[in-house]
C-alpha positions in Angstrom: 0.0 0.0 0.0 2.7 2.3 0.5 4.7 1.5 -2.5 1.3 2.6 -4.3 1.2 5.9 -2.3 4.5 6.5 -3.2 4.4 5.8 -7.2 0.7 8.5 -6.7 3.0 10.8 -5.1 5.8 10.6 -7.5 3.5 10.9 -10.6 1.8 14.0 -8.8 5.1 16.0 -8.8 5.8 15.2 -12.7 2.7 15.7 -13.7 2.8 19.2 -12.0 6.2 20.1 -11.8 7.3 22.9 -14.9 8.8 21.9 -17.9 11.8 24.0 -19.5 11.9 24.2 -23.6 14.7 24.1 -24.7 15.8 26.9 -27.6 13.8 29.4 -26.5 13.9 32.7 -28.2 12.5 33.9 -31.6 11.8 31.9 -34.7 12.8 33.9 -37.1 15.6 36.9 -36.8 16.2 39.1 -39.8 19.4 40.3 -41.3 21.1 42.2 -44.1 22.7 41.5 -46.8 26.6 42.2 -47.7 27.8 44.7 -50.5 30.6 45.2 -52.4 33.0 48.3 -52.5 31.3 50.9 -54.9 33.1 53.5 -57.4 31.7 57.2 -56.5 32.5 58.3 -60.1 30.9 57.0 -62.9 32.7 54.6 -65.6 35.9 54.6 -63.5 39.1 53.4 -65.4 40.4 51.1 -62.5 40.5 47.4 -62.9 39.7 44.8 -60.4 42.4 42.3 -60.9 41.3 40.1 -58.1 39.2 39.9 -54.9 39.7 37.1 -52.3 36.5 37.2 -50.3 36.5 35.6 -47.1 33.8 34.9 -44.7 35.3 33.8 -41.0 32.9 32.2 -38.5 35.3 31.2 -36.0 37.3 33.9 -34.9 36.6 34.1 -30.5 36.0 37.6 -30.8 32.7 37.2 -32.4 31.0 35.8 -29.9 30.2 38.8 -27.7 28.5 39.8 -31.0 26.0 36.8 -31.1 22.7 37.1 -29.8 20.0 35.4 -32.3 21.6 35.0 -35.2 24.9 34.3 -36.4 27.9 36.9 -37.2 31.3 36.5 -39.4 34.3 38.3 -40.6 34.2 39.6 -43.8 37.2 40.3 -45.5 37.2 41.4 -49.1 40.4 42.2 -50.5 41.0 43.9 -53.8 43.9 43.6 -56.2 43.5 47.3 -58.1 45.0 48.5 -60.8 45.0 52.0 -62.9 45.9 51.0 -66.3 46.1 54.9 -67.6 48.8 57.0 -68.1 47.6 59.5 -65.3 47.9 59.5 -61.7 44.2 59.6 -60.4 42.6 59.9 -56.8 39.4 57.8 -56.9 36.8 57.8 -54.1 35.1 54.5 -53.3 32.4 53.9 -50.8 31.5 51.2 -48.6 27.9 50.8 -47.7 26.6 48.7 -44.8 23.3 48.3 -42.9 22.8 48.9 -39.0 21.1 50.6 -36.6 22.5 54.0 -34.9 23.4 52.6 -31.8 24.7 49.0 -32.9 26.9 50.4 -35.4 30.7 49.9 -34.6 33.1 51.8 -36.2 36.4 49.9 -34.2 34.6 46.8 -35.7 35.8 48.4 -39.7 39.1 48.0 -41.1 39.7 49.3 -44.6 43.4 49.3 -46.1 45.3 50.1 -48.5 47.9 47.9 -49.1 48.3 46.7 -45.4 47.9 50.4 -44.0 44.9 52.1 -42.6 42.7 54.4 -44.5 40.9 57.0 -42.9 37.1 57.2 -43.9 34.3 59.4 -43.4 31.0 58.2 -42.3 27.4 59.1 -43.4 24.0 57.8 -42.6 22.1 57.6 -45.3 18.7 56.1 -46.6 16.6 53.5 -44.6 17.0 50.2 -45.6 13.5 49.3 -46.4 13.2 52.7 -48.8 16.0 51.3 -51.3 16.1 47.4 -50.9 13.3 45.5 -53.1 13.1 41.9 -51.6 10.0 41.1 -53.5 11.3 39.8 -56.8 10.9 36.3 -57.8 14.1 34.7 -57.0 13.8 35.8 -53.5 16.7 37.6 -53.5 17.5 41.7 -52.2 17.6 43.8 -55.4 19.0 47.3 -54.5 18.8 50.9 -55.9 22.2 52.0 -55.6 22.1 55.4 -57.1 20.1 56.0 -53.9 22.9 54.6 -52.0 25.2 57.0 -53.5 23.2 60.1 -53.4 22.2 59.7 -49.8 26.4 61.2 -49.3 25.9 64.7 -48.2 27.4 66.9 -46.1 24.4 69.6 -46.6 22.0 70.4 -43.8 18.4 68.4 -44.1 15.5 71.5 -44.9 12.2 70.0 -43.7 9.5 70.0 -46.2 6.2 69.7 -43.8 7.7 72.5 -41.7 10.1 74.9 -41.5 12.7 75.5 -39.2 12.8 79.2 -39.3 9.1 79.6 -37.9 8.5 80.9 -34.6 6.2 78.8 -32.7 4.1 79.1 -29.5 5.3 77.1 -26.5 2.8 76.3 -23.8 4.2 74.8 -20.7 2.2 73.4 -17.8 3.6 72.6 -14.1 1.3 70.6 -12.7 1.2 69.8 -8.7 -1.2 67.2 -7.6 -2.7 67.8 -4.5 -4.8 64.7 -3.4 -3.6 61.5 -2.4 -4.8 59.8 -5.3 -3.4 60.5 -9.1 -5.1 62.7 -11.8 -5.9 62.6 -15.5 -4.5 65.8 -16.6 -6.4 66.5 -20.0 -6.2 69.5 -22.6 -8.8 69.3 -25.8 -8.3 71.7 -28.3 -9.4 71.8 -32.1 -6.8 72.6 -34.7 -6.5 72.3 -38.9 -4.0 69.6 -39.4 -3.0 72.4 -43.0 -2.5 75.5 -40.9 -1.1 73.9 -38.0 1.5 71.5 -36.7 1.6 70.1 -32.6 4.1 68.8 -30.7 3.5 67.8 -27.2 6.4 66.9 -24.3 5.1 64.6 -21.6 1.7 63.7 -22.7 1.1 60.2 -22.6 -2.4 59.7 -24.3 -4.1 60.8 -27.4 -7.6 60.4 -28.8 -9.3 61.9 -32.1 -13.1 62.8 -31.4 -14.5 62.1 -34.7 -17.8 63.6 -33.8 -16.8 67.1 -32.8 -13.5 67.1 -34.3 -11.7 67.5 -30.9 -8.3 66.2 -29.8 -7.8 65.1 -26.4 -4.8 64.6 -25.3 -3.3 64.0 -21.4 -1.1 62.3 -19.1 -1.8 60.6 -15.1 0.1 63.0 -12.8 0.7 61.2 -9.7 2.5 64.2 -7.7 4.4 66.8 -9.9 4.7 66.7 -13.5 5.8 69.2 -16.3 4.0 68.8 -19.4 4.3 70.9 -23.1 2.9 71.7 -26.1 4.9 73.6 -28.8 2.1 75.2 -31.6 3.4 76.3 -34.8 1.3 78.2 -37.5 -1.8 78.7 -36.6 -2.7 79.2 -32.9 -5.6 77.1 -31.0 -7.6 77.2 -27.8 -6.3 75.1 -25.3 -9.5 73.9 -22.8 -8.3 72.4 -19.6 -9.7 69.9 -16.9 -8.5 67.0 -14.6 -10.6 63.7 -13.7 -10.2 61.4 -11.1 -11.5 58.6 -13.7 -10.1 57.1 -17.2 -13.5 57.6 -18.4 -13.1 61.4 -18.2 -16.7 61.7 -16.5 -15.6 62.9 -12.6 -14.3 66.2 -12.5 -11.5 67.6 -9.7 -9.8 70.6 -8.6 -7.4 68.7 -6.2 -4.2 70.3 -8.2 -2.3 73.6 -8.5 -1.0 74.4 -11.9 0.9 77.3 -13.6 0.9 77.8 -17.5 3.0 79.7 -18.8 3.5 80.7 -22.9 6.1 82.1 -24.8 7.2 82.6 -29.1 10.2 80.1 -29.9 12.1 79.4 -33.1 11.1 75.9 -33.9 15.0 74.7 -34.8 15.8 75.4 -30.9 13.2 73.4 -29.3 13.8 70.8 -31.7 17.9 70.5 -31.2 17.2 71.3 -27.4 15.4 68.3 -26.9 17.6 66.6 -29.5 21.2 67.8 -27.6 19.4 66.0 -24.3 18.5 62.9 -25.7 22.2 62.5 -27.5 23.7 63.1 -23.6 22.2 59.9 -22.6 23.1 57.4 -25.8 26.3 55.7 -25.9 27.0 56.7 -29.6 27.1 60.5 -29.0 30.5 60.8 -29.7 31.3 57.9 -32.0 29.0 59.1 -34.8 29.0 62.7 -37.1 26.9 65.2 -35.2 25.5 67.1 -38.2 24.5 62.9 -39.8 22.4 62.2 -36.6 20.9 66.1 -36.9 19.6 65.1 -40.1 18.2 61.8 -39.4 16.5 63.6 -36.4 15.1 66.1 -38.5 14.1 64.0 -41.8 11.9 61.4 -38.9 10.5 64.8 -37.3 9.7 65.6 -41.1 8.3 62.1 -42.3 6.3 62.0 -39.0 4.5 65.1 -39.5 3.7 64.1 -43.1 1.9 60.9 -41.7 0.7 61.6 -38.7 -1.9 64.8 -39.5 0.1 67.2 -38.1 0.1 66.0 -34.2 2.7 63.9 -32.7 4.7 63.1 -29.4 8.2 64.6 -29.1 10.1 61.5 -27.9 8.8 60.0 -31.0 11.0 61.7 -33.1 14.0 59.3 -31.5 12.7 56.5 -32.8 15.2 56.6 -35.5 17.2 53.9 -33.1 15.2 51.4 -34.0 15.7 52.2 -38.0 17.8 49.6 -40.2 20.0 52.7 -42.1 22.4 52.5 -44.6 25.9 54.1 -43.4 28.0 54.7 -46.0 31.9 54.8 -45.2 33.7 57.2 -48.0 37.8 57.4 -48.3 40.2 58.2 -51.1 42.6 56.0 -52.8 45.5 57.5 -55.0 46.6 55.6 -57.9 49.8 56.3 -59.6 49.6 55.6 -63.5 49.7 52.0 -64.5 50.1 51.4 -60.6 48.5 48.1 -58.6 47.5 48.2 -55.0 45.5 46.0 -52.6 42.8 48.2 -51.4 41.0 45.7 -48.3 38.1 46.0 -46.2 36.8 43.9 -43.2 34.1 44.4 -41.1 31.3 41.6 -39.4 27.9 40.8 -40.7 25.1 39.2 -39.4 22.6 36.6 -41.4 19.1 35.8 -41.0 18.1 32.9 -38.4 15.4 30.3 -39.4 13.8 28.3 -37.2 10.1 27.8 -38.6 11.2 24.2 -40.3 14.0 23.1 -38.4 15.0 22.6 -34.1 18.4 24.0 -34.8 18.7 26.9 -36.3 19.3 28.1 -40.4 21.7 31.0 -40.9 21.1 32.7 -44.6 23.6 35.1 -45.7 23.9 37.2 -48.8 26.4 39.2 -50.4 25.4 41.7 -53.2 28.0 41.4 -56.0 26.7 43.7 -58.1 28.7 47.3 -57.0 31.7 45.3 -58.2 30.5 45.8 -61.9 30.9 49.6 -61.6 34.8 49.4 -62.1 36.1 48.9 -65.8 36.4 45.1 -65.2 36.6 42.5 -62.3 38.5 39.6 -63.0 39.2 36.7 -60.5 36.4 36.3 -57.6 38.5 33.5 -54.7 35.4 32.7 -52.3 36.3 31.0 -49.0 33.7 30.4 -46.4 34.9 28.9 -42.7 31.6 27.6 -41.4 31.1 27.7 -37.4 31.2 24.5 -35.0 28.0 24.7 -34.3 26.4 25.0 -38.2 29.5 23.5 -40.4 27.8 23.0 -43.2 26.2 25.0 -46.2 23.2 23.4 -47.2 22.5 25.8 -49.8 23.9 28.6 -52.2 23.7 30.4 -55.4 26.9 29.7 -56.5 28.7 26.4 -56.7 31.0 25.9 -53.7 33.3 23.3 -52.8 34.1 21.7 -49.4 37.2 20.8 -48.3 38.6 18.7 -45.8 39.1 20.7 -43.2 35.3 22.3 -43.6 36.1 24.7 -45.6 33.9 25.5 -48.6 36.0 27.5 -52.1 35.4 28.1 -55.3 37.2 30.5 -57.6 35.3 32.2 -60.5 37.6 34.0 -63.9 35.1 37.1 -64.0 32.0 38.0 -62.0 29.5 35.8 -61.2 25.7 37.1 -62.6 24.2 35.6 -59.1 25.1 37.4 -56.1 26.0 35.4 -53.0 23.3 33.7 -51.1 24.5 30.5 -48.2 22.8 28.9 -45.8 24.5 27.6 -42.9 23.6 24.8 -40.6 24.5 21.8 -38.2 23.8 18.8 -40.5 24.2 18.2 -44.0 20.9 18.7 -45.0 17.4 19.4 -43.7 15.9 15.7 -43.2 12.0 14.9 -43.0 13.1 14.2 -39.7 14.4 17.4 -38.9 10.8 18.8 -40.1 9.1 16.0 -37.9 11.1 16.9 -34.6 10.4 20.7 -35.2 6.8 19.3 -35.5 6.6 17.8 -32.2 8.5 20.9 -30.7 6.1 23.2 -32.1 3.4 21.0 -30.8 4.8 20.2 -27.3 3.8 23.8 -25.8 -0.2 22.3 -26.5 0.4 18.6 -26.5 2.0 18.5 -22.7 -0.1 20.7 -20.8 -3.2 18.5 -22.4 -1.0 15.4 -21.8 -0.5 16.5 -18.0 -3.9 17.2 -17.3 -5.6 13.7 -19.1 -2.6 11.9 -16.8 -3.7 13.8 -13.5 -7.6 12.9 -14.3 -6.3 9.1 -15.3 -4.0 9.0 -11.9 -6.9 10.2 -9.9 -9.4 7.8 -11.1 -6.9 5.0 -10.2 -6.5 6.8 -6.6 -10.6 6.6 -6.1 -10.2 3.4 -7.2 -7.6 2.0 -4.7 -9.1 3.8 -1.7 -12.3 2.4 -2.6 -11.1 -1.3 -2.7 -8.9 -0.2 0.7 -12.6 0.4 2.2 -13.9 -2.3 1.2 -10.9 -4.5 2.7 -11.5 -2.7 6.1 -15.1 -3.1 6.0 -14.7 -6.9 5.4 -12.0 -6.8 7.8 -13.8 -5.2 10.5 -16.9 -7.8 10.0 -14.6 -10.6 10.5 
């Protein structure tokens, strides 16, 4: 009887104990693709004589860099040549993907033969604007002109607004006097033509269709400091507090002072701007005037979308933007002189897990850019696959591994397919692979039901067995 109790008891705590899942995490982590080195000036005279293009997984360093998806050292090195009779300074540009604050620039090496080259760097165009994923072989197609003609040193000039207008600042120091917090509200009517609204602190926002009123407010739980910058036209600002998110129960349990003034729109905007950059960790690794003009161009785009109204911190959202940065340096070519002109830098590939348990890594690497320079000649391609996924299961050109896991392949002129690989840890995807990502997917709703038709079956059998222990007794008791 007490073994029984026992094996109850034991089941119990399985049955109810939690389960861990392994490879937990995302399914599905985007990435960028690779590019060549581009030629700033158009039909350029220099000669690619050859490019060994390496792709590192396995160098220690890059595992601080690792989070959902793989990264690798790129290294592209170029064998140039100017085959004129005229010495020549020719400007090439680098573009890469990122966001502001991942971007590294101690992670870039460019060269020329074996010493550094100093480059300029420029934030340029968002990714999504000039990459076109939607053609039929699935691969990024890429308007480079736009690449190139994002370079500028200039100023950004809003269109939607202009930085020269005075605007009316409204400021509002609110002191809650009850023990219980507030809704702080301020409804106003405006003409989303004539007039454009920032507000600083405000936390909620609703359009009244009906009466074509916006309400906009914030909970103030003791002391709060709230704003709302006007420009063009002026509007009536009507103000009341609540006690209840419905808006319905009025109170006069605060002190406030308002307090207006005129203010050029380009110094509230790089006020609030210069505060923000204090507390990033990229304030002094990045160009000044290229993070102005990002700042400005979202401030711009929002204003064009968002009927003339929106919330100041939103303007900083260009964090979270996947920009191109273009890196721009000089190289200076004697006549009929060869150099090796090398860059290297780390890229990161797309994880996959929606078929597969382990994960797939694609990478791509645009070619293309490589056709702007008189001719490209020999393309060496060496990939170093990681432990964990040492084998390419697919790619767009034809590679060949190697004995020690390597996968080559030289090619006598450029390829017409860029680059495309996919790394992972067996040889192929099996219908088993698919089958065991099956049963993962599945486990989240097939163990909790599992559980639960195992505790009902367990306490059947326990109703059971105490109901055959009574009868014993009973029987035991008549005798």
């Amino acid at each position: 009887m007490i073994k029984s109790i026992f094996s109850f008891s034991l089941i119990i705590i399985l049955l109810f104990s939690p389960m861990v899942y392994a490879n937990s995490g995302p399914t599905y982590w985007e990435g960028y693709p690779s590019l060549e080195v581009l030629s700033i000036q158009e039909n350029s005279p220099i000669v690619v004589e050859k490019e060994d293009l390496i792709f590192d997984f396995t160098k220690p360093e890059l595992a601080k860099h690792d989070d959902y998806s793989k990264t690798g050292l790129v290294t592209a090195i170029y064998e140039m040549s100017n085959p004129t009779d005229e010495e020549m300074t020719v400007q090439m540009a680098f573009p890469m993907i990122s966001k502001i604050p991942d971007f590294k620039s101690e992670d870039i090496k460019i060269m020329e033969d074996k010493e550094d080259i100093i480059f300029e760097i420029f934030i340029g165009a968002s990714a999504k604007d000039v990459i076109n994923s939607s053609n039929e072989n699935g691969q990024n197609k890429m308007n480079f002109d736009r690449i190139i003609n994002s370079i500028t040193k200039s100023d950004y000039m809003p269109e939607n607004f202009k930085l020269d207008d005075i605007g009316t600042l409204y400021r509002f120091d609110i002191q809650n006097t009850s023990d219980k917090g507030i809704h702080f509200r301020v409804d106003f009517k405006y003409n989303d033509e004539k007039t454009k609204i920032l507000s600083n602190g405000f936390n909620s926002y609703h359009m009244n269709q009906d009466n074509n009123i916006t309400e906009i407010g914030s909970y103030i739980h003791k002391e709060e400091t709230l704003e709302i910058l006007v420009i063009g036209e002026d509007i009536d600002l009507n103000i009341n507090a609540y006690t209840d998110t419905d808006y319905k129960e009025t109170t006069n349990n605060y002190l406030y002072k308002e307090e207006s003034k005129s203010i050029v729109v380009r110094d509230y905007l790089i006020n609030y701007f210069n505060d923000y950059l204090e507390n990033t960790n990229y304030k002094d690794l990045l160009p000044y005037n290229q993070l102005l003009n990002i700042y400005l161009r979202c401030t711009d785009d929002m204003f064009s979308r968002e009927f003339g109204y929106i919330w100041l911190d939103e303007l900083t959202t260009f964090d979270y933007f996947d920009l191109f940065f273009v890196l721009l340096y000089e190289v200076k070519f004697m006549p009929h002189e060869t150099k090796d002109v090398s860059i290297s830098y780390i890229t990161k590939g797309t994880m996959d897990r929606k078929e597969t348990v382990d994960p797939q890594y694609l990478f791509e690497y645009i070619l293309n850019p490589a056709g702007n320079w008189a001719s490209f000649k020999d393309l060496n391609i060496k990939i170093i696959p990681p432990v964990e996924s040492p084998y390419i299961i697919e790619s767009s050109l034809e590679l060949e591994r190697n004995q020690n896991g390597s996968y080559t392949k030289t090619f006598e002129s450029l390829p017409e397919n860029d680059l495309t690989f996919t790394l992972y840890s067996k040889e192929k995807v099996t219908f088993m692979d698919k089958i065991e990502k099956f049963f993962y997917k599945s486990s989240y709703l097939v163990f909790p039901l599992l559980r639960w038709l195992g505790l009902a079956i367990m306490s059947y059998i326990v109703v059971k067995v105490i109901a055959k222990i009574s009868v014993q007794l009973v029987n035991k008791n008549k005798d």
